[in-house]
C-alpha positions, -999 to 999 in steps of 0.1 A, spaced: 229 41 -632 197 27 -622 195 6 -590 194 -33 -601 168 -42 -574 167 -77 -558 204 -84 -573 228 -96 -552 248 -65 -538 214 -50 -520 225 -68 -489 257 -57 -469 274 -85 -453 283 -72 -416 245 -55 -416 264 -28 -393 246 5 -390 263 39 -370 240 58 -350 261 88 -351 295 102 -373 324 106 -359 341 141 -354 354 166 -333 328 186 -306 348 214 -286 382 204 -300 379 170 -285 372 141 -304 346 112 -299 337 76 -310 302 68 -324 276 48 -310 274 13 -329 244 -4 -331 254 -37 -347 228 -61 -360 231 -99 -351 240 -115 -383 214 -142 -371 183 -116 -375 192 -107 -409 184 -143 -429 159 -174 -433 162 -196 -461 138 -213 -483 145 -251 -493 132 -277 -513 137 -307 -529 125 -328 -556 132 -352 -589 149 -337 -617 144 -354 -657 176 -344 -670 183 -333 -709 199 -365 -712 167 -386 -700 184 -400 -667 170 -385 -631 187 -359 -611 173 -343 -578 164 -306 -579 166 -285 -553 149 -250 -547 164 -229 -520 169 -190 -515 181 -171 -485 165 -141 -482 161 -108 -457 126 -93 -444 121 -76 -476 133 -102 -499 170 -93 -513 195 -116 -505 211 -115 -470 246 -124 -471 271 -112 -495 298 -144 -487 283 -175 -469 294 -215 -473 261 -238 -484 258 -278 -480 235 -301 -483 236 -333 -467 217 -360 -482 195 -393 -464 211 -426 -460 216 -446 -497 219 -406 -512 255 -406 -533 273 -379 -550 288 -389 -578 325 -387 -587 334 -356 -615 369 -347 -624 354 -314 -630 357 -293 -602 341 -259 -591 340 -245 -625 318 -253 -655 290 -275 -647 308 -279 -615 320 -312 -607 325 -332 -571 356 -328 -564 357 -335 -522 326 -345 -522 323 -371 -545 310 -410 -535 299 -390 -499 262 -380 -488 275 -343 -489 271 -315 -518 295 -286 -502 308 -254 -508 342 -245 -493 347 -215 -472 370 -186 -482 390 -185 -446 402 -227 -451 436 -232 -442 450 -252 -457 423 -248 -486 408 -286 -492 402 -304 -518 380 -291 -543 342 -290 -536 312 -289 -554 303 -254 -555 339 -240 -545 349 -210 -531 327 -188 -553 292 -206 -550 269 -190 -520 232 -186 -519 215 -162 -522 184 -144 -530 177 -160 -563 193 -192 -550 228 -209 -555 252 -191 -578 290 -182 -578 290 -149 -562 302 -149 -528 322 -114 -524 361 -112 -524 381 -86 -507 386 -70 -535 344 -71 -548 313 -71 -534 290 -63 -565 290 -99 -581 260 -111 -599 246 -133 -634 269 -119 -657 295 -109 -635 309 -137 -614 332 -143 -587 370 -146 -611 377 -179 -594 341 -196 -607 349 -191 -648 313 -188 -656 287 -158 -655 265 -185 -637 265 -221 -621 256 -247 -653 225 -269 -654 231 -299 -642 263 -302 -620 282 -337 -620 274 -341 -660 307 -326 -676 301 -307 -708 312 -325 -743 330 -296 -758 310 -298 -787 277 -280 -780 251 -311 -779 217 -307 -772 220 -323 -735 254 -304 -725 244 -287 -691 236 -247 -696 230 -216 -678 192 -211 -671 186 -174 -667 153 -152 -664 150 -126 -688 123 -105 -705 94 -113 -717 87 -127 -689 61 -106 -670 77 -82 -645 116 -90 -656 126 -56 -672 148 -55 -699 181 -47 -686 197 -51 -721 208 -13 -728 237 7 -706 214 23 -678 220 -17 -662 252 -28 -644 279 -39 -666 272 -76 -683 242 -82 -661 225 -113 -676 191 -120 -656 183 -132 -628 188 -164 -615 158 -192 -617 156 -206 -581 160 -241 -590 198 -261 -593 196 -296 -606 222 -323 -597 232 -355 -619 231 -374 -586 203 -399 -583 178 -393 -557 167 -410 -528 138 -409 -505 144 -392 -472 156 -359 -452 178 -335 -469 194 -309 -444 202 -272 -458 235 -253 -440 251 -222 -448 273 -211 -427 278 -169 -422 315 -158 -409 327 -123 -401 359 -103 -392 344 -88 -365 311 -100 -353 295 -136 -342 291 -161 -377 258 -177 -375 243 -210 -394 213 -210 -415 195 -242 -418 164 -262 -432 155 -295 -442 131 -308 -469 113 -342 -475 116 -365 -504 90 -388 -504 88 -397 -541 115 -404 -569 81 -408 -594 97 -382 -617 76 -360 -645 83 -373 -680 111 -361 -705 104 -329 -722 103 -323 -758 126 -295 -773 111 -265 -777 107 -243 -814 109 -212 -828 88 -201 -858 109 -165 -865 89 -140 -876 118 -122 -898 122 -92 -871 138 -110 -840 112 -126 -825 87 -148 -837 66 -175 -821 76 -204 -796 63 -240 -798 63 -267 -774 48 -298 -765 45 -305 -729 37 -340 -719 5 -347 -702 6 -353 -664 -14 -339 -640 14 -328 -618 24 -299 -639 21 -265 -631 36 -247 -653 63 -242 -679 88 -220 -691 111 -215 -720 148 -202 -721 163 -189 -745 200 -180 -749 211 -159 -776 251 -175 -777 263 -144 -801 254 -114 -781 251 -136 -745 219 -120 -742 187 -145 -724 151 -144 -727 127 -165 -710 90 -169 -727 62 -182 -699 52 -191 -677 28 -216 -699 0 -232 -683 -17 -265 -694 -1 -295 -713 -1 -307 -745 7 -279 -777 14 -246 -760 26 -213 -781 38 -182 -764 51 -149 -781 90 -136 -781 89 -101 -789 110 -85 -818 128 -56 -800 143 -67 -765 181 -74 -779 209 -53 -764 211 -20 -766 242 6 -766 217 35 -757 191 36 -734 156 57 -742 125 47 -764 144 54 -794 170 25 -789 156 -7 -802 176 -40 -813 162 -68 -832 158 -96 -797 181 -120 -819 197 -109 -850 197 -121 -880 228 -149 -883 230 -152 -846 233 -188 -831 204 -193 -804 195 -225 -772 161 -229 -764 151 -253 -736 121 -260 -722 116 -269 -683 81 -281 -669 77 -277 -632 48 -293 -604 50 -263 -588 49 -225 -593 87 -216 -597 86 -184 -614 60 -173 -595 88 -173 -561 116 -159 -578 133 -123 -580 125 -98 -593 90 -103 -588 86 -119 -553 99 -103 -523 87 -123 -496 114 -138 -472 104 -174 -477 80 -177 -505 62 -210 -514 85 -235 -532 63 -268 -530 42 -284 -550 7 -301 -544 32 -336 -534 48 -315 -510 84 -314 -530 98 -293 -563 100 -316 -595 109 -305 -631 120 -319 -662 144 -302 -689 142 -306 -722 170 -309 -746 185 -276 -763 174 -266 -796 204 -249 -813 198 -230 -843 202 -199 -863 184 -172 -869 
């Protein structure tokens, strides 16, 4: 099976390495030498923060953070994330907990957005991102490691999460009925350049993409200081803390974004339309597309400019059942029910997420020194 680079079981959690194996020399038998890593060295994160334009037209905060080794994978398979908020910040109160678009839980009407670590006892209330949510080298997502797992990833969860990947925004509950401004899973997938396409069986099993960088929050922003923790535990070696802080110094959000089109082209692809408002403060934009029937995503971008943009989704990038130059499936088949949404950033997201960066703490902000976007509402259709 080909090696999923930059996903999220590169990194081992203890970092221990064994300088020599143990055995028997002369009929006596020895211990090895250990030469066990700080679990301090092994991590920095990344962090920013900025306005988020919701599908629904209110304002969110976004927040951009990764945690990262030298070479860019993630560093820790299991860690606890919060972030704490300035004064006035709120988090508002959702029945919805941990799961789904992940509700407050705990956290709720505090200044706190927390995960809650897997050694609690007596587990708390529930929190934000739960037991499950971690972050990690594509940022936050419900794959901290179990005893049982280690290999979880976009597609293939942590079991107590109930979702291949954290919704878009937490603290909005979905409707039940598929609307246009229901939160969603935003996941990089081909054609985007340098995203492979992992949809045949030489990938791991269900892999989706790979995870955006950015999480949005329902929770209005405030100006201020927002302070990054993760906090690292192990059996048997010294935890460590992770931590960073970010400015807000504007809540001046981008404008709502238009839904996105898609003028098929009768094979599985076809051409996508959007219309990005004019501002000067965008950088970029890209387009997500979910095909719901087969679960497979796409992303188109990133577009550059404003006003009437076009970009190209090939015809032959759907999943495979065979790998090889022969095996080639229509991207979205005919029938199938598809999401597009379009996101506008003011600063270069794609260009700082896996698979194609690698650097341990890659540029997140913007010419205003923070990390805005603005999501459009779904487009839901039929091929």
């Amino acid at each position: 099976m080909k090696r999923l680079e930059q996903s999220l079981a590169i990194a081992a959690l203890f970092a221990l390495s064994l300088n020599a194996c143990s055995g028997v020399t002369n009929g006596n038998s020895f211990v090895p030498d250990q030469n066990q890593v700080p679990l301090a060295n092994l991590g920095k994160a990344t962090f920013s923060v900025g306005t988020a334009t919701l599908q629904d037209g209110t304002t969110g905060l976004n927040v951009v953070a990764y945690l990262r080794t030298a070479n860019g994978s993630t560093a820790y398979l299991v860690n606890t994330p919060s972030i704490s908020g300035p004064a006035g910040f709120t988090v508002p109160t959702s029945a919805q907990t941990a799961n789904g678009a992940g509700g407050s839980g705990a956290d709720g009407g505090t200044a706190t957005i927390s995960a809650t670590g897997q050694t609690a006892t007596p587990p708390p209330a529930g929190t934000t991102f739960g037991t499950a949510g971690g972050l990690f080298g594509g940022g936050f997502g419900p794959f901290n490691s179990t005893q049982s797992s280690s290999n979880f990833y976009p597609g293939n969860s942590n079991p107590s999460a109930g979702v291949p990947a954290f919704l878009t925004p937490f603290y909005r509950t979905p409707s039940g009925g598929n609307t246009p401004t229901d939160p969603r899973i935003f996941l990089l997938g081909p054609p985007a350049p340098g995203v492979p396409q992992f949809t045949n069986i030489t990938w791991p099993l269900n892999f989706a993409g790979y995870l955006p960088g950015f999480t949005a929050f329902g929770a209005t922003p405030v100006t201020g200081t927002y302070n990054l923790s993760v906090v690292v535990t192990a059996a048997n070696a010294a935890g460590t803390t992770v931590a960073a802080s970010a400015n807000l110094s504007s809540v001046a959000a981008l404008p709502a974004q238009p839904s996105p089109t898609l003028t098929k082209d009768g094979a599985g692809g076809g051409t996508v339309n959007v219309t990005v408002p004019v501002d000067p403060r965008i950088v970029e934009t890209l387009v997500f597309i979910h095909d719901t029937s087969t679960n497979a995503f796409y992303t188109v971008g990133p577009l550059t400019g404003t006003g009437a943009l076009t970009g190209a989704l090939p015809d032959l990038l759907g999943p495979c059942p065979a790998s090889g130059p022969g095996c080639n499936a229509p991207t979205i088949q005919t029938g199938d029910t598809f999401e597009m949404t379009a996101i506008s950033f003011d600063y270069s997201d794609f260009e700082a997420t896996q698979p194609g960066n690698t650097s341990q703490q890659p540029t997140v902000a913007g010419p205003g020194g923070q990390s805005d976007l603005s999501i459009s509402p779904a487009t839901i259709s039929t091929y």
